[in-house]
C-alpha positions in Angstrom: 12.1 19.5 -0.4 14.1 16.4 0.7 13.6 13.7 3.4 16.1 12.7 5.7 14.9 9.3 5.6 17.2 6.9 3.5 15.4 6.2 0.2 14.2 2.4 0.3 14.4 2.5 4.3 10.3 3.4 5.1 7.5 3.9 2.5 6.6 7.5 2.4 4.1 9.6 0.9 4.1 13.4 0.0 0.9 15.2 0.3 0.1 19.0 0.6 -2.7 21.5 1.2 -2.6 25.2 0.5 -4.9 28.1 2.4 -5.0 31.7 1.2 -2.8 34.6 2.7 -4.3 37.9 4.1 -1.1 39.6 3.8 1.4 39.2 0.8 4.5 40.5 -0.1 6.5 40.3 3.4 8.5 37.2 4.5 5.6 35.9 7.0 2.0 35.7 5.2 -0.7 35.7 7.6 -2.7 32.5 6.6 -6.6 33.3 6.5 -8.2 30.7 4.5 -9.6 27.7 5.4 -6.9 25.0 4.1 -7.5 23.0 0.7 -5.9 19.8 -1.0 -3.4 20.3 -3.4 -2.7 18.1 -6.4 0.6 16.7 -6.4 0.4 14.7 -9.6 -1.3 17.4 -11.4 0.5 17.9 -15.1 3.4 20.5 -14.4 3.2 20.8 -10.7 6.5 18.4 -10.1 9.6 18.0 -11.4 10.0 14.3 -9.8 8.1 11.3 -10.4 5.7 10.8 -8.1 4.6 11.4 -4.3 6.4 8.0 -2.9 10.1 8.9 -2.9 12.0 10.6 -0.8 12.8 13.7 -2.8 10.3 16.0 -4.2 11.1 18.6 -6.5 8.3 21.2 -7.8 8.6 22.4 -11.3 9.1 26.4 -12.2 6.3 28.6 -10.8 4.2 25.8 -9.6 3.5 27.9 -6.1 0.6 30.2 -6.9 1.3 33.6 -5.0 -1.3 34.6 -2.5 -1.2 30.9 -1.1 0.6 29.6 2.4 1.8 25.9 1.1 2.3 22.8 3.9 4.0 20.2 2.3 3.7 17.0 4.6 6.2 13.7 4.2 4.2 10.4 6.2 6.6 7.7 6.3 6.0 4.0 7.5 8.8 1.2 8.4 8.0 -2.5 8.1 7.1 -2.9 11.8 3.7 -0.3 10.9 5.7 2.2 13.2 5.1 5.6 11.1 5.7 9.6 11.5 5.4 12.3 9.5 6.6 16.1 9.2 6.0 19.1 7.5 7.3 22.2 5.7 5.8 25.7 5.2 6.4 27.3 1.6 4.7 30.5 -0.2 5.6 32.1 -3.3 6.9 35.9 -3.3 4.2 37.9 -5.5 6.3 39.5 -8.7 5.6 42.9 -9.5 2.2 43.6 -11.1 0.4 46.6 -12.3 2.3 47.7 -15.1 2.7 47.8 -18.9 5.1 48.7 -21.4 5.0 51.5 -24.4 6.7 51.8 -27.7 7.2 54.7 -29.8 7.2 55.3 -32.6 3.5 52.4 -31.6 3.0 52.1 -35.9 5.6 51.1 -38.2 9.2 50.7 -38.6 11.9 49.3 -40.7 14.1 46.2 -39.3 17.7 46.7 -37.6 17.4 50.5 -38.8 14.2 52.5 -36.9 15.2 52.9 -33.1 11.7 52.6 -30.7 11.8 53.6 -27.5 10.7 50.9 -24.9 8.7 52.5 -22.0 8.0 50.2 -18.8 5.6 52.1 -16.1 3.3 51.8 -13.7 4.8 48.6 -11.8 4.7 48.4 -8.2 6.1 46.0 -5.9 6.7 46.2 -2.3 10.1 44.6 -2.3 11.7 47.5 -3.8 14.2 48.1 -6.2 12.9 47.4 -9.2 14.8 46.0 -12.1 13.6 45.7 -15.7 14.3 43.4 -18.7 13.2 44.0 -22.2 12.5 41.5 -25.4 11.5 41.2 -28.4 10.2 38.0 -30.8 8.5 38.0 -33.9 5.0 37.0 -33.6 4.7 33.5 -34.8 8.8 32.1 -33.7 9.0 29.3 -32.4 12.5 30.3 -30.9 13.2 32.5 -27.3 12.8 36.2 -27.2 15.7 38.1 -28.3 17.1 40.1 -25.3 17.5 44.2 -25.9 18.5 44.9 -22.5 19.2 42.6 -19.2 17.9 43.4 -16.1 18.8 47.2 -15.2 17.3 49.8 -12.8 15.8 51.4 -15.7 12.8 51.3 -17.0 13.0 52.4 -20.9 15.4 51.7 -23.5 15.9 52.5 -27.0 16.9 50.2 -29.3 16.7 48.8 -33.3 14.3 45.4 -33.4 14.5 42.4 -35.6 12.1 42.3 -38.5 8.8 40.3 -38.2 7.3 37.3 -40.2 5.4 37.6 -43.8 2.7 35.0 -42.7 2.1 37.5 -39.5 2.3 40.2 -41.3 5.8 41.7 -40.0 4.7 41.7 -36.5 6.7 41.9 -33.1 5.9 41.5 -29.9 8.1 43.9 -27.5 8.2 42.9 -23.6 8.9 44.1 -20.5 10.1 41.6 -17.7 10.3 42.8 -14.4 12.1 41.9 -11.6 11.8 42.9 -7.1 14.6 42.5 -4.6 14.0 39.3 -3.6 14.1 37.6 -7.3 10.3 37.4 -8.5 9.8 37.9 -11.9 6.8 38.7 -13.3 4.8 37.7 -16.3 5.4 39.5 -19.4 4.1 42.6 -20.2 3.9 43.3 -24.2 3.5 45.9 -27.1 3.5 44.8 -30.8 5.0 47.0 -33.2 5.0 46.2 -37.5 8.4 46.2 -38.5 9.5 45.0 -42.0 12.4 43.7 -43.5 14.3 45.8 -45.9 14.1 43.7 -49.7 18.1 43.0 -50.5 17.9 42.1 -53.9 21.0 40.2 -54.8 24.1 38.9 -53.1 26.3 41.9 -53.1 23.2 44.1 -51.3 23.2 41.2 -48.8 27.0 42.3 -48.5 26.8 45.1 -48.1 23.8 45.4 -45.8 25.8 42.7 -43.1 28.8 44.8 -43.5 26.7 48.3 -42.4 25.3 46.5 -39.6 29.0 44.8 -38.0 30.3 48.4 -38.6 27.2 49.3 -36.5 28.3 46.9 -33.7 31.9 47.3 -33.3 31.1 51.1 -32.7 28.8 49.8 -30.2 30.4 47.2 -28.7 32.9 50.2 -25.9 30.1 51.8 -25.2 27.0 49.9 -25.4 28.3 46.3 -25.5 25.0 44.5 -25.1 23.4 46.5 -28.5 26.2 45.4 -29.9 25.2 41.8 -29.2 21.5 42.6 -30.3 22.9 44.3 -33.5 25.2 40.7 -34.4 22.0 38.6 -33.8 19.8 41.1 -36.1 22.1 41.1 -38.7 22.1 37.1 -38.5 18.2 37.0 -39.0 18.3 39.3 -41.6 20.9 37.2 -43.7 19.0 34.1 -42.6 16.0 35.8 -44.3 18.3 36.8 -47.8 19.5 33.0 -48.0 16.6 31.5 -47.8 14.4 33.5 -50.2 17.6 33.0 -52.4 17.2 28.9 -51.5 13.8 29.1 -52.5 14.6 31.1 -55.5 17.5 28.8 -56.8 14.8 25.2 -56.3 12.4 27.1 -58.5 14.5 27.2 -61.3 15.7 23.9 -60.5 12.1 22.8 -60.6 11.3 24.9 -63.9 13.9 23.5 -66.0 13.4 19.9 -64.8 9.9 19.8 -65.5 10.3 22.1 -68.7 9.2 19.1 -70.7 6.5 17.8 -68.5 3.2 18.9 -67.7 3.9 18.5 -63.8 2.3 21.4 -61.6 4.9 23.8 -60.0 4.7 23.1 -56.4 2.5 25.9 -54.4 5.1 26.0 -50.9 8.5 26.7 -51.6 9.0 27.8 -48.3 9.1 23.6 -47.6 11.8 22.8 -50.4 15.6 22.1 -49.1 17.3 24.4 -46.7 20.4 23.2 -47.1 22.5 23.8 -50.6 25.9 25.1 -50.0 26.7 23.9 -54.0 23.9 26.2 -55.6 25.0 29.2 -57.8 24.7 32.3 -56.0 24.7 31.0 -52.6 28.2 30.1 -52.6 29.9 32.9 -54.0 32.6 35.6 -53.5 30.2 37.1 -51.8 29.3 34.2 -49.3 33.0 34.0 -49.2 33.2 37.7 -47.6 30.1 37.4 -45.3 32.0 34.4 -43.5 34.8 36.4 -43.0 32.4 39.2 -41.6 30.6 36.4 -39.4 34.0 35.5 -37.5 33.9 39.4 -37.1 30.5 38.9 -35.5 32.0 36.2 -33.2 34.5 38.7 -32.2 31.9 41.8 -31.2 30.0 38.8 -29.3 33.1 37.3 -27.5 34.4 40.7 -26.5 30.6 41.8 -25.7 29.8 39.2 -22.9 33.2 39.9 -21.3 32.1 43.3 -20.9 29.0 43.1 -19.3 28.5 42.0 -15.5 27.8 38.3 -15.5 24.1 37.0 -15.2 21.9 34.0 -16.1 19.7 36.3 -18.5 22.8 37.2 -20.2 24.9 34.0 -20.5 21.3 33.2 -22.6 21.6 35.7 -24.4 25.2 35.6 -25.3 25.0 31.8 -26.4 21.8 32.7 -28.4 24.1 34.9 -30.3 26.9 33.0 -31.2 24.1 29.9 -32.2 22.9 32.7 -34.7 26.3 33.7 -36.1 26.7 29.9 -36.6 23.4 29.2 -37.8 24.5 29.1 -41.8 27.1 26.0 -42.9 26.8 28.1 -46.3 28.7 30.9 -44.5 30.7 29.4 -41.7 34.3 28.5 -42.2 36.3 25.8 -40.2 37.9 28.6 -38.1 35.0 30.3 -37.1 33.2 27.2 -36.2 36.3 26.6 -33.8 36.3 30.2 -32.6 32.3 29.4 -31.4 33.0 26.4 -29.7 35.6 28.2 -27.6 33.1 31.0 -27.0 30.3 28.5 -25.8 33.3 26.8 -23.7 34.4 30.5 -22.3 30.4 31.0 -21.6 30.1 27.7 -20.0 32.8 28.4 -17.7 31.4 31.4 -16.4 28.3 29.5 -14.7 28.8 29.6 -10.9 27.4 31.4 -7.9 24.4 33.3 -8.9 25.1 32.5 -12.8 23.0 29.7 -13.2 22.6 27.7 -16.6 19.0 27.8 -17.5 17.6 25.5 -19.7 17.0 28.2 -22.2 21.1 28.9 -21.9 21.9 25.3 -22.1 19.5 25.2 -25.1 21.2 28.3 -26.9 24.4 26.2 -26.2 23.4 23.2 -27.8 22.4 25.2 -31.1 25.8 26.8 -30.9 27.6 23.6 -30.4 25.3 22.1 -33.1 26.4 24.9 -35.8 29.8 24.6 -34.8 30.0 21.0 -35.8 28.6 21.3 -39.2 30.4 19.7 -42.2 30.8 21.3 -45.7 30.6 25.0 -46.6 33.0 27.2 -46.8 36.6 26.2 -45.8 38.8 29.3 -48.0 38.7 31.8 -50.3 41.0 31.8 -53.7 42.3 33.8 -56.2 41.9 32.0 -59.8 44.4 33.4 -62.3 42.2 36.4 -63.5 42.1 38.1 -60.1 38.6 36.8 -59.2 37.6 34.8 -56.2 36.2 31.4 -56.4 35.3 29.2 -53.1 35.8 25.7 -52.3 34.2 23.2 -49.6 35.4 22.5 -46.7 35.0 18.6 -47.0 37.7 19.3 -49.7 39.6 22.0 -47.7 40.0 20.2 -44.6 40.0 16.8 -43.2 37.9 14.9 -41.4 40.0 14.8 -38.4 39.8 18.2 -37.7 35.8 18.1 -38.1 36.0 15.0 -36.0 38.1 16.6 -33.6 35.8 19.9 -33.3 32.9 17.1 -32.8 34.8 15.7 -29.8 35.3 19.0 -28.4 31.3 20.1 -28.8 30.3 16.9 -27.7 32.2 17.0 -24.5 31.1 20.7 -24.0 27.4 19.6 -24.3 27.5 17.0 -21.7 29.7 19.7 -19.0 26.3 21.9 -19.7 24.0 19.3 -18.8 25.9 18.3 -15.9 25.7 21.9 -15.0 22.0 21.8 -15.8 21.8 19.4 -12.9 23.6 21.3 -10.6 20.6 21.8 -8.4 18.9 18.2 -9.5 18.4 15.7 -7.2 17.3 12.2 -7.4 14.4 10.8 -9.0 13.9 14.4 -11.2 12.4 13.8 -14.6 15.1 13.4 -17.2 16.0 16.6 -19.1 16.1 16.3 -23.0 18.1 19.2 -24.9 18.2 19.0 -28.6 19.1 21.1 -31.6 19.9 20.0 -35.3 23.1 17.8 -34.6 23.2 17.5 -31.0 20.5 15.8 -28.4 21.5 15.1 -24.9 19.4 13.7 -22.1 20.3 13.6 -18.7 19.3 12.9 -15.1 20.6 12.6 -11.8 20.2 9.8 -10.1 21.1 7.7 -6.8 23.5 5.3 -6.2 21.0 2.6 -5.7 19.4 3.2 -8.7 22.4 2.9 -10.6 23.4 -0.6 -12.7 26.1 -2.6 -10.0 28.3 -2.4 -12.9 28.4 1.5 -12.3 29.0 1.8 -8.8 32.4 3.0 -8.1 32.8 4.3 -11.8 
């Protein structure tokens, strides 16, 4: 909502009231409850700061459907003259009703049992319906991992990721669901126990990655979007092998070091270092061959989102993807951390008309970007004089002006995705903060009077 008034001109002031709906769902609500005061400055409700300015901005889902809105702006000059107008607003009610099924409903092995998704029962009367299915293991602090984007149809089969240990291997499978006119409604969800296979050494952590990439690049003509999902299970399941294999290499660390102490072993290994490019058996021949097979994976997901008809939903999931191939420094060489920043800048491009950067996109970008500038691991394989391969680091490999110069590059992708972030911002919005290990970026739209004099012009 924005005034016509010029900011600074009159004193105004945003209030609103709200009165139920007796009929929902078409374009025109007939209003038939008496009116009540709405809370402007209630936490989450606006997206500005403040009711005294000419712009107001409400945050994501802050309409409650089955409610008529009036939003009313009261402005005063400095003679006392004053005037005020009004808008009507209601929010479309998403599709309701429904659920989701999974079989096989028990137990299943990660990135190898396919379950069938099954959404039903949801009714909406802005028909058609569209359907979007997820999945997250219970206790992740990341975004759902999309299966499928929005489609007419209503199941889908597909493999999952594997759950947690401390939540005992579970994963929460939803359904999003989608009418004509763009509402979306809550999640509806299934849990499912699906376990990890145990790799027990480097070469089964191989050989595992290399079955699942085969997996994807026979995917990737037909079903281009399971190929995605295959990359990004693959990725969790490796980021499970290194660090188990982390946590294995401090223990002995720890045992050998405090072999002539009486010092206590410490009980939470899941809290020592994540990051040792230098231990033996995390860089090896065979962390050597999984970087080539994660260039590979930046291949199936480059050549996957290229395939698939353009959406916000998927430009999310695509970046999410390449932020997991280049989630490992251990296992990411110079090239492909070049290769992902041309990916995210390919991905980036492709915002415009209804492809919108959401904040979970431009998040997923950020992560990418953040992998993609990461300094040490592995730079090259070579061949020693007996035939076998040894691996070097890429602060000796390669030179800081090409690190420096893929910095630059991230950097200046990061800020084009914020300022498309802002796209739809106006003036006097709350500043958005994005941030992932290397990168943070904060930005906010603002007016020319509110910028420094030294700025105006610039």
């Amino acid at each position: 909502v924005a005034a016509d008034a010029k900011a600074g001109a009159v004193a105004v002031l945003w209030t609103a009231t709200r009165a139920r709906d007796a009929v929902v769902g078409g374009a025109a609500p007939t209003i038939a409850g008496p009116e009540e005061p709405v809370d402007l400055l209630a936490p989450g409700l606006l997206r500005t700061v403040g009711v005294t300015q000419a712009n107001l901005v409400l945050a994501p889902n802050a309409l409650v459907a089955g409610y008529t809105y009036t939003f009313t702006l009261s402005a005063k000059d400095s003679t006392g003259a004053s005037g005020a107008a009004f808008v009507y607003a209601h929010a479309n009610l998403p599709p309701s009703g429904g659920g989701v099924a999974v079989v096989p409903g028990g137990a299943g092995v990660a990135m190898q049992t396919v379950f069938t998704m099954v959404a039903a029962g949801w009714t909406d009367p802005d028909a058609p319906l569209s359907y979007r299915f997820t999945a997250q293991p219970v206790g992740s602090t990341g975004s759902p991992e999309q299966l499928r984007d929005f489609s007419p149809l209503g199941s889908h089969d597909s493999v999952l990721p594997g759950g947690l240990d401390a939540f005992k291997s579970l994963v929460t499978v939803s359904v999003f669901v989608r009418d004509a006119n763009g509402a979306v409604s809550a999640p509806a969800s299934f849990n499912v126990t699906v376990t990890w296979p145990v790799l027990a050494n480097e070469a089964a952590a191989t050989a595992a990655t290399a079955a699942l990439l085969g997996n994807a690049e026979k995917l990737l003509n037909t079903e281009p979007e399971a190929a995605m999902s295959v990359v990004t299970g693959a990725c969790a399941q490796l980021s499970r092998f290194e660090a188990a294999a982390r946590r294995r290499a401090a223990f002995r660390r720890h045992l050998m070091q405090s072999s002539n102490s009486t010092a206590s072993l410490p009980g939470n290994f899941s809290q020592l270092p994540t990051v040792d490019c230098g231990a033996a058996g995390i860089t090896s021949a065979d962390s050597v061959a999984r970087s080539k097979q994660r260039s590979s994976m930046l291949g199936v997901v480059t050549s996957a989102q290229k395939m698939m008809p353009p959406s916000s939903t998927l430009l999310a999931a695509a970046v999410s993807s390449a932020a997991s191939v280049l989630g490992s420094p251990c296992e990411t060489d110079d090239a492909a951390r070049a290769a992902g920043i041309a990916l995210v800048g390919n991905l980036i491009n492709s915002v415009g008309g209804e492809v919108e950067l959401s904040d979970e996109a431009a998040a997923g970008a950020l992560a990418a970007l953040s992998g993609a500038i990461a300094r040490g691991g592995l730079a090259a394989s070579m061949t020693n004089g007996n035939g076998t391969n040894s691996t070097t680091t890429a602060a000796a490999m390669n030179t800081t002006l090409e690190a420096n110069m893929r910095e630059r590059n991230a950097t200046a992708l990061a800020r084009t995705a914020m300022t498309m972030a802002l796209k739809n911002a106006v003036a006097g919005e709350t500043a958005r903060v994005i941030s992932s290990e290397r990168i943070i970026i904060a930005a906010q739209r603002v007016s020319v009077a509110q910028m420094p004099p030294a700025a105006h012009g610039s």
